[in-house]
C-alpha beads as a LAMMPS data file, in Angstrom:
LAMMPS data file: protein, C-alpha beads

67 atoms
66 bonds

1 atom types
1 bond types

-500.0 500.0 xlo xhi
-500.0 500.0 ylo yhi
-500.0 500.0 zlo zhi

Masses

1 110.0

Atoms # bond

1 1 1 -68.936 -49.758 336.060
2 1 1 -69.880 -51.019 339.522
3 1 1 -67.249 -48.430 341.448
4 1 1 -68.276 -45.942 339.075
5 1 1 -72.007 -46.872 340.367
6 1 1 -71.182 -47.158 343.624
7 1 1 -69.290 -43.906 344.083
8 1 1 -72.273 -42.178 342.773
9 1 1 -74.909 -43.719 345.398
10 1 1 -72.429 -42.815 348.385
11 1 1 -72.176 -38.587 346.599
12 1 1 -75.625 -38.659 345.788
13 1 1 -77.683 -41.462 346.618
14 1 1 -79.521 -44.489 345.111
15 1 1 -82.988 -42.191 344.131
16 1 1 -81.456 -39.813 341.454
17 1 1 -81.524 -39.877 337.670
18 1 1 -78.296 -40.244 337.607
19 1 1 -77.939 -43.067 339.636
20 1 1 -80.987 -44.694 337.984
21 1 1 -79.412 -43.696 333.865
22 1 1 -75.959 -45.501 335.171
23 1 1 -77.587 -49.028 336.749
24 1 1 -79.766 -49.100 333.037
25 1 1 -76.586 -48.266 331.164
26 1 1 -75.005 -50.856 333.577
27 1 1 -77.649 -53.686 333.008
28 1 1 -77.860 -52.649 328.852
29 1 1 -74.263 -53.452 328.657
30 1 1 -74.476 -56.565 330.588
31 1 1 -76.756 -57.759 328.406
32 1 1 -75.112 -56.908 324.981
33 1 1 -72.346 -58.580 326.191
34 1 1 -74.274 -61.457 326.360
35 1 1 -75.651 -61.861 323.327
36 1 1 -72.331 -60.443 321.450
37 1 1 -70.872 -63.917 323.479
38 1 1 -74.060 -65.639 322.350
39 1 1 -73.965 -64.472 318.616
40 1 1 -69.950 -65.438 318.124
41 1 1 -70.282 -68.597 319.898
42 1 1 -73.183 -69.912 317.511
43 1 1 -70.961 -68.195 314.573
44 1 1 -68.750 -70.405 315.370
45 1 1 -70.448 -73.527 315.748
46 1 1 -72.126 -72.708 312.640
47 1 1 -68.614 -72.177 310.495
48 1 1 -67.826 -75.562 309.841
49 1 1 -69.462 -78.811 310.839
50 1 1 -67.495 -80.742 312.994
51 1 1 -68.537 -83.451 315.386
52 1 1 -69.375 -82.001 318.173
53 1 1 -70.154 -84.028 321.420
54 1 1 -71.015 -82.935 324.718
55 1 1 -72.010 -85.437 328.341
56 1 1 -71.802 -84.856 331.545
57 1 1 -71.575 -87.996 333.774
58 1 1 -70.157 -88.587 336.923
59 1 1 -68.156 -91.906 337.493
60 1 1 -68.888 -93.883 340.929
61 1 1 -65.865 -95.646 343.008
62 1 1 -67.043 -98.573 341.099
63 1 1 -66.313 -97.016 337.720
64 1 1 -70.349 -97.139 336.737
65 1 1 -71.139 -93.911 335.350
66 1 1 -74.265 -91.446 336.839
67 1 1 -76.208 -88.373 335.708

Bonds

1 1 1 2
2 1 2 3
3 1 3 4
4 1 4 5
5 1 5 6
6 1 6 7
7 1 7 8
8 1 8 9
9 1 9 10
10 1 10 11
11 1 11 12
12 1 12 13
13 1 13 14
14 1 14 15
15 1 15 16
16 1 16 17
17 1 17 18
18 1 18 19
19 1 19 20
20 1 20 21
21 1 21 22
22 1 22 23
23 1 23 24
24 1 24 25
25 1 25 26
26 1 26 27
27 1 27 28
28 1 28 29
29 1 29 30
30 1 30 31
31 1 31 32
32 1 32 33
33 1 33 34
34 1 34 35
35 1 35 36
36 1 36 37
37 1 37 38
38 1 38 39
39 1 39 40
40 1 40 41
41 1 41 42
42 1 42 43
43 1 43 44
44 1 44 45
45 1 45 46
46 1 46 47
47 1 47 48
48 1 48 49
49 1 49 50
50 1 50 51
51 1 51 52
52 1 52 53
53 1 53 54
54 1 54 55
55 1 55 56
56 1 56 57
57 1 57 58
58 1 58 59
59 1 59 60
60 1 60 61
61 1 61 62
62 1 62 63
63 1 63 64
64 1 64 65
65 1 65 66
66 1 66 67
């Protein structure tokens, strides 16, 4: 979508409908995308419970364990 974008702005330039209909076709996309992702990734969780544990620590030379 972005060549397709930017092929149009070096035609016609940045300040035509055109230009302007593709970046919000562009950006509505993007967006769907991210709540199709979103929507199957709490499907998923939601499918069967399962224990589900998430941390993020970092461990030291010393083997103690930081945020």
């Amino acid at each position: 979508m972005e060549l397709l974008k930017a092929r149009q702005a070096v035609l016609h330039g940045k300040e035509t409908t055109s230009y302007a209909t593709g970046s919000t076709i562009a950006a509505s996309l993007e967006i769907l995308g991210l709540l199709l992702f979103v929507y199957a990734l709490m499907s998923y969780e939601t499918s069967e419970p399962r224990d589900l544990r998430l941390s993020i620590w970092q461990l030291t030379a010393g083997g103690t364990r930081i945020w």
